[in-house]
N, C-alpha and C positions, 0 to 999 in steps of 0.2 A: 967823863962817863955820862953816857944819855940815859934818863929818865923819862917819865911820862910828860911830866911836866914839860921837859926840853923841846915838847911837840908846839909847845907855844909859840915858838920863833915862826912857825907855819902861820900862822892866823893873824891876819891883820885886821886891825881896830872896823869896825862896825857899827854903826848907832843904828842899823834896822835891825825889827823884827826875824834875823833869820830863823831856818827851822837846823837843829842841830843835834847829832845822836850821836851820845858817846858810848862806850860799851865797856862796862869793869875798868872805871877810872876814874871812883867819884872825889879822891885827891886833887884833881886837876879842874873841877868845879869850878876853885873860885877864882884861881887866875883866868880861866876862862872866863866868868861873868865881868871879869873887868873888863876885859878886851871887848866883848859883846854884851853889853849891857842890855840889849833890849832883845836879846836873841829868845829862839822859844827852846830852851834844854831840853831834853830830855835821857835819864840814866836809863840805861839797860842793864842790869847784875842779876848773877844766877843768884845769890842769896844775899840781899840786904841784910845790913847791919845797924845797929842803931845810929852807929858813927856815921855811914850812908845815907841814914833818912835826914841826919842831923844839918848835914851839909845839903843838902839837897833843899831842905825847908829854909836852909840860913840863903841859899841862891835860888831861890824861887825856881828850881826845879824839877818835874815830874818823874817818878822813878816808875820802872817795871820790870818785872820780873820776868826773866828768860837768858835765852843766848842767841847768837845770831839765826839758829835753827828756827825758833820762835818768831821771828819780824813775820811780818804777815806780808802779800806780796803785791806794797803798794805802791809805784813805780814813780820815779822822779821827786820824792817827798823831801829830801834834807839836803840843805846846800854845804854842808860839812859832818864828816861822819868820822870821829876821833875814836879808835879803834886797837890802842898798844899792840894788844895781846894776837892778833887776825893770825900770826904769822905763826902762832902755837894751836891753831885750828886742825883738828883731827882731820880735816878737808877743807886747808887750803883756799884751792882753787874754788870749790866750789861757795865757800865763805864769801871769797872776792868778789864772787859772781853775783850775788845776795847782795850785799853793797852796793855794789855799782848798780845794781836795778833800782836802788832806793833812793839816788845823787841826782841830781837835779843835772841838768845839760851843764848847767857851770859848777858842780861839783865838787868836792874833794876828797881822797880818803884820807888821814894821816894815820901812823902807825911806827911801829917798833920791828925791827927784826935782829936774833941775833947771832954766835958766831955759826951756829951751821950754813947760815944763809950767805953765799954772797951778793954782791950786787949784781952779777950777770941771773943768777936764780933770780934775784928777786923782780929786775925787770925783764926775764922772761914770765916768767908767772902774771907779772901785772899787763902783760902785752897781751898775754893768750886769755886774761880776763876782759882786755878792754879796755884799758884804763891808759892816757893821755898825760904829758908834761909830768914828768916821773922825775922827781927830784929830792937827790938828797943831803943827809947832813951829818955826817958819821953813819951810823946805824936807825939813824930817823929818818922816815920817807912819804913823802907827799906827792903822792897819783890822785891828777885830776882826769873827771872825767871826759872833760870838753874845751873849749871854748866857741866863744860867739862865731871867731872869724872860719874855725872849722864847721860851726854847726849850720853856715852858709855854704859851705865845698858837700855840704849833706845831698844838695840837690843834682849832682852828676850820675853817683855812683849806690851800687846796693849797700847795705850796711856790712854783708861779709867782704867784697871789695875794699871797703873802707878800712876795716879790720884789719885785713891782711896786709894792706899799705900803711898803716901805724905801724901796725906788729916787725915788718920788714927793716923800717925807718929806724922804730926804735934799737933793733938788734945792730944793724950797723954803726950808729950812733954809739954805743957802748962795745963797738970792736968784737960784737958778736958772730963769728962764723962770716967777716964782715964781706969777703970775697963772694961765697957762697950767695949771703943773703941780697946783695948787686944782684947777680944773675937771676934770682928770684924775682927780685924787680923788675927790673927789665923783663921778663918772662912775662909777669903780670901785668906792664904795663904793655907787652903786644898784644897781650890775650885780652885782654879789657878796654882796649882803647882808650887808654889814658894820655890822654895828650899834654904837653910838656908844661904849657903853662900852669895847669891844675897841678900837675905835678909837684914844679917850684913855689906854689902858694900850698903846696900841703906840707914840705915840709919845712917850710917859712913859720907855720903854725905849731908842728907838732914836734919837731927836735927842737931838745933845749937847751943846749951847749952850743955859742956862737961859731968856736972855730968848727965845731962838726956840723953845722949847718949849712957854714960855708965850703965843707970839703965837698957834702956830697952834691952842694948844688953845684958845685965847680964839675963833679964829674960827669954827670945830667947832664949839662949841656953843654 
């Protein structure tokens, strides 16, 4: 059974200062401060508790008061943003969206979702938010927002292009409409001039399941 805690198999050991927002989950504090010891925390909860302030002050972490509604809208600030609850947002998407404005180009969300959701839900939703190498572990999921070697393929195409060449990639990859979402591709790569090399280095980057990587690059080319 997955827990908050079990979000920790996500986070790997760290000795720098990251910057890091968790949101209503101040139980997972202190496994967190091991893994990142030198990280900058910060809690977000609608209503702190003493037991909240307690842990907080025992892991040298700053707490505040709100909900994701509240973040203010300061773009690229936390290179990990631990999240459980995102998926019981009255607005979803628009939550997601809030996040991922806040992750740094190498970013992360991790997070919880449960049985209403499945996986095709859940990496639709994380696609049409934006978010990259979606992976998960029962009902625990970690959407990053970037990486380095995509955030060099930045300089070909618009951002909604780009967008929509995740969004496509990812939907095939997980046998979404997967026929359909081909023809799409193809469609957008005549209309965009996407030429093929770019092509096979984007989804060298951004699918993340080897034999689906390898399927679609086989059919590519």
């Amino acid at each position: 059974m997955c827990d908050e805690r079990s979000l920790m198999e996500f986070v790997p050991p760290n000795f720098l200062p990251v910057p890091v927002l968790v949101i209503d989950a101040a139980e997972i504090l202190p496994d967190l401060r091991k893994i990142l010891p030198a990280a900058q925390i910060a809690l977000l909860t609608t209503e702190p508790t003493p037991a909240q302030k307690k842990i907080c002050a025992e892991v040298h972490a700053d707490i505040f008061v709100g909900d994701w509604t509240s973040l203010p809208p300061a773009p690229k600030v936390f290179e990990l943003i631990v999240a459980p609850k995102i998926f019981s947002a009255n607005d979803v998407y628009a939550a997601l969206l809030t996040l991922n404005s806040l992750l740094t180009d190498s970013g992360a969300l991790l997070a919880l979702f449960n049985e209403s959701w499945t996986k095709r839900d859940v990496v639709k939703i994380l696609d049409d938010a934006i978010y990259k190498e979606i992976i998960f572990s029962g009902k625990l999921v970690r959407a990053g927002k970037c990486t380095a070697e995509v955030a060099a393929l930045k300089d070909f195409f618009t951002p909604d292009v780009r967008a929509q060449l995740s969004r496509l990639l990812h939907r095939i990859e997980y046998d979404i409409d997967a026929e359909e979402n081909f023809q799409r591709l193809a469609d957008l790569c005549a209309r965009e001039g996407i030429f093929a090399e770019y092509l096979t280095d984007f989804v060298e980057q951004v699918v993340v399941h080897a034999a689906a990587k390898k399927s679609i690059v086989a059919r590519l080319t």
